[in-house]
C-alpha positions in Angstrom: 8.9 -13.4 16.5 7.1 -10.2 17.7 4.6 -8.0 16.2 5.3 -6.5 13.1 6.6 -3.0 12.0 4.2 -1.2 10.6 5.0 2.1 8.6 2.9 4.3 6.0 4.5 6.0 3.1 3.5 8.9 1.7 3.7 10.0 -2.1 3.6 8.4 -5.0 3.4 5.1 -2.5 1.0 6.4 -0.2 -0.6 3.7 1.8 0.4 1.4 4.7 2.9 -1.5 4.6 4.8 -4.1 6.8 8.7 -4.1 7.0 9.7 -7.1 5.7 13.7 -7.1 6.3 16.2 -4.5 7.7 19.5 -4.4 6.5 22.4 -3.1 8.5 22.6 -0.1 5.7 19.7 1.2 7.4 17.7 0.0 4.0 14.2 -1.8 4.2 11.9 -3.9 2.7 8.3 -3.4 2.7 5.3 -4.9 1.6 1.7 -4.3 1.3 -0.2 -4.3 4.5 -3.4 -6.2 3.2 -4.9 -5.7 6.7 -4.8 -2.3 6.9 -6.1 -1.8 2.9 -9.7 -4.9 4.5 -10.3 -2.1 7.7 -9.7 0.9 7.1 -12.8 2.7 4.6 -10.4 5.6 4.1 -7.7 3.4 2.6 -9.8 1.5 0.6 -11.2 4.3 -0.9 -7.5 5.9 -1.5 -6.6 2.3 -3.1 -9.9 2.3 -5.6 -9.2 6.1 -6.9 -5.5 5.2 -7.5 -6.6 2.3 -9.1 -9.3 4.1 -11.2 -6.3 6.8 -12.1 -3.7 4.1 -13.3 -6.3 2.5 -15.5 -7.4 5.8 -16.5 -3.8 6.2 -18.1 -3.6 3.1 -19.5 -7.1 3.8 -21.4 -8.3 0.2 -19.7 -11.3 -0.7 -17.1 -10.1 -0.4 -13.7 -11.2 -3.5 -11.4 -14.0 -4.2 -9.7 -14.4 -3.8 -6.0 
């Protein structure tokens, strides 16, 4: 098997995944690309203020890093 697809989404889903599957629709499936979220600083710290936000709205303690 060869390297893997790599794409990053923007939005409400910002943030860097791995294609998983293609189907012949054209239609994919993606999931979380833990490397990228370890080494990159940038990502990480997107990650922790989205995760502070969501908590935020859920009036709970975000996690800790």
């Amino acid at each position: 098997m060869g390297q893997p697809i790599r794409v990053t989404l923007a939005g409400s889903r910002k943030g860097a995944y791995i294609v998983t599957e293609e189907h012949p629709d054209g239609t994919l499936v993606v999931v979380p690309d833990k490397s990228a979220k370890a080494n990159d600083p940038e990502m990480l710290a997107a990650y922790r203020a989205e995760s502070e936000e969501i908590a935020d709205a859920f009036d709970v303690e975000p996690p800790e890093w």
